[in-house]
N, C-alpha and C positions, 0 to 999 in steps of 0.2 A: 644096204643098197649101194650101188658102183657108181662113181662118179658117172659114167656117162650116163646109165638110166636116168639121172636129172635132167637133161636137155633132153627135148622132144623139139623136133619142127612140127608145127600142125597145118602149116600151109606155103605158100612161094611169102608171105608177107611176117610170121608170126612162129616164134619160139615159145613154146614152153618151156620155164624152171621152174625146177621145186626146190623148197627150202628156202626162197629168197624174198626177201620184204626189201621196203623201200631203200633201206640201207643200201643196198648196193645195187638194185635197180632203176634209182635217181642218179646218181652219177654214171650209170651206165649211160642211160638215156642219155646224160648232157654230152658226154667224150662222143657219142654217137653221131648225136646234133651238131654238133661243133666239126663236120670236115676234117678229121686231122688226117684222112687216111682215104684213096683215090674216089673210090665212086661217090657220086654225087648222090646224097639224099636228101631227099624233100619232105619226108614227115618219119619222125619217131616219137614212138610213146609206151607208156607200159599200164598194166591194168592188172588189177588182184581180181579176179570175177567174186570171188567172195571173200569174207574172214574169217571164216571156219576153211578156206580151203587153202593147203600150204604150198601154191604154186602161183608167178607171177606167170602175166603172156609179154612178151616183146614183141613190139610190130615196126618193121621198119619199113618204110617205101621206097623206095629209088626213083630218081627224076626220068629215068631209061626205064621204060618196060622191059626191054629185052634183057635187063640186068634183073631183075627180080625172079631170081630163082632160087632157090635151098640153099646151097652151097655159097652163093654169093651173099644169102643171109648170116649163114652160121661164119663167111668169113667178116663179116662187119661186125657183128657181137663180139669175136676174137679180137679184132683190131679196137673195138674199145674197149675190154676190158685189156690188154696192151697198155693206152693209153690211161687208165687207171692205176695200171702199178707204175708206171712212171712219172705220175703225179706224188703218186705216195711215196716213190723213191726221193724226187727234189725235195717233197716236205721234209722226210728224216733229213737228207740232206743239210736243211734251213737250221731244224733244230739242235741238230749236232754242232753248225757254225753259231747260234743263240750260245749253247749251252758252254761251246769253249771256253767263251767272253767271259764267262764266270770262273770256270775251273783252274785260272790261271796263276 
């Protein structure tokens, strides 16, 4: 399967991934909710419709109607997962300044 077959838009509000559980669908969700990046949204959340089936939905809303389109979905999903690798980048960060402390 090709990485992009895993994203589906299925509407102006809502992505589909497959392959993806909570793991990385909760902190999506938070960097999401948290504003770090222009448009303003008012409600995100994510949902497994079942557990036999191996695809999350991401629904985002935007406070603008006229902002809620495709495109301006799939670029908020990019901008938090962005903000995800750059959280994991400060962690490594932290632990490598932890780890020095010691190897000295």
């Amino acid at each position: 399967m090709k990485g992009e077959d895993r994203i589906r838009i299925l509407n102006t509000q809502t992505i589909q991934v497959e392959k993806e559980d909570h793991t990385i669908m909760n902190p999506l969700r938070w960097c999401i909710s948290k504003n770090f990046y222009g448009e303003n949204v008012e409600l995100v959340g994510y949902t497994i419709p079942h557990p036999s089936d191996d695809a999350s939905n991401l629904t985002i809303q935007f406070s603008n109607e006229s902002s809620q389109t495709p495109p301006n979905l799939f670029k908020k999903m990019m901008e938090g997962l962005e903000c995800m690798e750059a959280i994991g980048r400060k962690m490594e960060s932290e632990i490598e300044k932890f780890e020095g402390k010691f190897n000295k």
